[in-house]
C-alpha positions, 0 to 999 in steps of 0.5 A: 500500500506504501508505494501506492500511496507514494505514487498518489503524492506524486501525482498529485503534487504534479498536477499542483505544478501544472495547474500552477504554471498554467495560471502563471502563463495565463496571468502573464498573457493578461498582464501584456501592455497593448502599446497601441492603447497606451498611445490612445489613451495619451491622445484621448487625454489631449485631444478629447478629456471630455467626452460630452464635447469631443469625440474619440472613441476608439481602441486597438484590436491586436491580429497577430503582430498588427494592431487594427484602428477601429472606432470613430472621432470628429476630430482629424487633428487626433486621429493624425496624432495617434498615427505619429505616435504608432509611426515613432514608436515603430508599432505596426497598425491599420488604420480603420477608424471612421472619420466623421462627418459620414460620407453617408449624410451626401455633404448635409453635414450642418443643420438648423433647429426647426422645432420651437425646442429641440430634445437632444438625447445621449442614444438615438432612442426617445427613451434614452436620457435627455442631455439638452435642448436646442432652440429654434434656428441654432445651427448645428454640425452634423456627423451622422444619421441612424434610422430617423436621428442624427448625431449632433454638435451644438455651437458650445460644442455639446454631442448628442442624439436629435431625431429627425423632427428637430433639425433641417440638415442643409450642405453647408452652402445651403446653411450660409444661405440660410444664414444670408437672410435677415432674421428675427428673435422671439423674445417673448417667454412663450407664445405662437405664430399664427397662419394669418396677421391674426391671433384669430388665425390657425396657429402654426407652432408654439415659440419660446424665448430665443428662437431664430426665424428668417424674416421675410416682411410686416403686415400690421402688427405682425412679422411674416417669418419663414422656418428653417423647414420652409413652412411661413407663419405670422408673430406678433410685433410686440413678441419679437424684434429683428434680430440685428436691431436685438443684437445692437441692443445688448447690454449684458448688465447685472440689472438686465441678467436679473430681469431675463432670469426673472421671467422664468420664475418657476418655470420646472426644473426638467433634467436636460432642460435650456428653455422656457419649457424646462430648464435645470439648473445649468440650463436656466443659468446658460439660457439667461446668458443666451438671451443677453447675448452670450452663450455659455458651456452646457453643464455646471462642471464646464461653465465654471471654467469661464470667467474670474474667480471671484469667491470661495470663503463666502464673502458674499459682499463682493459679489455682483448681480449677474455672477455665477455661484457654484455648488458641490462637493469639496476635494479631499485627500482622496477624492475630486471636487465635484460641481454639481450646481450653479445659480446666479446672484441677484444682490441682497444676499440672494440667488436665482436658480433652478431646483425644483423650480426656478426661484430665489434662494437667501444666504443671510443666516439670520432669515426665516428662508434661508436656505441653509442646504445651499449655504453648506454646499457652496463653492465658490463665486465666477464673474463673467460679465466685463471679460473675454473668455474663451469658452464664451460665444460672444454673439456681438463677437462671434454671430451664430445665425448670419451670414457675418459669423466664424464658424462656432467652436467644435 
């Protein structure tokens, strides 16, 4: 029996080895670096760090000694640097990422809003998340078509999903023509256009505050419009004005911040939402901005990047109508800060924002509303009246909607 069970020790501390050696190879093999990622990962921190405002999404599938470039980017200038890259470090790579506009969209690679307020969504599915909205007459990039929605960038840069009822796709010749055309802006917080110079007429679409529309002539006390679809309607004179007389206009003061943001109150808070039928809380802030001439990042975390920092120890005395308070979690040893929230300073120790509703909040400690949630999460303070920032659309600057305007930041 001794040598039987010799031979079973044996055998089995053998088999012990072989199990061993093989995990040691298989955790090898999976701990190789794949060079070609390395090298994605340095450009997609350089080129596209946020993935709401550029897109580079790509990997590198490794078929015996060649790494093959799949995905997609809107950004050339990327794509031509992980090549360089690849090429230095003498990594062997086909190139088969798609480069966007797609050729798919036959040369409509831009378009314009066509809806009073337009969904952008993170999937091309009415179910998936809302990220944003679009106002009518705001032109747009256009990368790429699934089924009935179009993949799309805003002038502040943000991607998202637009079904095929939000825009008119145009070549971009057909865009400049429609930007050579005088224009109109509705300035009313919502409203209607109407078939005939008369309210009594069949109405041909709701309106909201901002919405861009060709103007074609007057009849009484109307403005006979044309939408970037073609179709025609009449506005009330007293809801709108030319848009050039508009942008002469301006005055991006605190006071007027204050008067823009105020015929919003209570308008609902709806995630996603940058107009008068919903708006969160970087959106109410980026469409008061927009209505005073400005266009402003999208999210709470990219609007604080513009402007000069004002405050951040609660000296609200320093303050100014017309800055931007910003809310959320501080940094640790550990962890990141985290924006989550923005309003607006409208003096007396009080702030506008978006939270449930739109509605004033007060920071004098001593009030019965005061609003000691906010106050324990406060950040800080950015000043973006009175300065040049490049993450601005400055309209008097840089106009979207005529003929005259640079081509919007990607």
């Amino acid at each position: 029996m001794k040598p039987i069970k010799n031979f079973t020790f044996l055998a089995l501390l053998l088999m012990a080895l072989l199990v061993s050696c093989n995990d040691e190879e298989k955790e090898a093999s999976t701990s190789e670096v794949n060079e070609a990622d390395l090298a994605i990962a340095e450009v997609k921190d350089e080129f596209a760090p946020d993935s709401r405002v550029a897109l580079f999404d790509v990997k590198a599938n490794e078929e015996g000694e060649v790494y093959v470039l799949k995905g997609e980017s809107n950004m050339p200038e990327a794509v031509s640097s992980l090549k360089q890259k690849l090429e230095a470090q003498k990594i062997a790579f086909t190139d088969s990422i798609a480069l966007l506009p797609s050729a798919e969209l036959e040369g409509k690679t831009e378009g314009v809003v066509k809806i009073s307020v337009a969904n952008l969504r993170s999937n091309p599915t009415h179910s998936a998340e809302l990220v944003t909205q679009a106002t009518m007459g705001m032109p747009v990039k256009v990368y790429k078509k699934d089924g009935g929605w179009y993949y799309i960038q805003t002038p502040e840069g943000y991607l998202a999903w637009v079904d095929y009822g939000g825009i008119t796709p145009m070549t971009p010749e057909e865009l400049q023509e429609w930007k050579s055309t005088e224009k109109l802006i509705y300035l009313h917080t919502a409203g209607s256009s109407y078939e005939q110079a008369s309210e009594d007429s069949q109405v041909v679409s709701d309106l909201v505050a901002g919405n861009v529309l060709e103007l074609v002539g007057q009849r009484g006390g109307f403005y006979e419009v044309k939408y970037p679809n073609d179709k025609t309607a009449f506005v009330k004179k007293e809801e709108a004005q030319p848009y050039k007389e508009w942008l002469a206009s301006l005055e991006p003061t605190g006071e007027n911040l204050i008067a823009t943001a105020r015929e919003m109150m209570g308008v609902p808070y709806l995630w996603g939402g940058t107009s008068p039928k919903g708006v969160d809380c970087s959106g109410y802030t980026k469409t008061i901005f927009f209505l005073n001439g400005m266009v402003l990042p999208r999210d709470a975390s990219q609007q604080i990047a513009a402007g000069k920092e004002i405050d951040s120890v609660k000296n609200f005395e320093n303050l100014q109508p017309g800055d931007l308070l910003y809310f959320g979690r501080k940094a640790t040893d550990t962890t990141s800060e985290r924006i989550i929230h923005v309003g607006m300073w409208i003096g007396d120790q009080k702030f506008i924002h978006s939270m449930g509703e739109v509605h004033i909040s007060n920071f004098d400690t001593t009030a019965a509303d005061f609003d000691e949630y906010n106050y324990g999460r406060y950040l800080r303070t950015k000043r973006v009246l009175g300065t040049n920032d490049e993450n601005i659309i400055y309209l008097t600057q840089s106009d979207l909607f005529t003929n005259d305007s640079t081509d919007f930041k990607k």
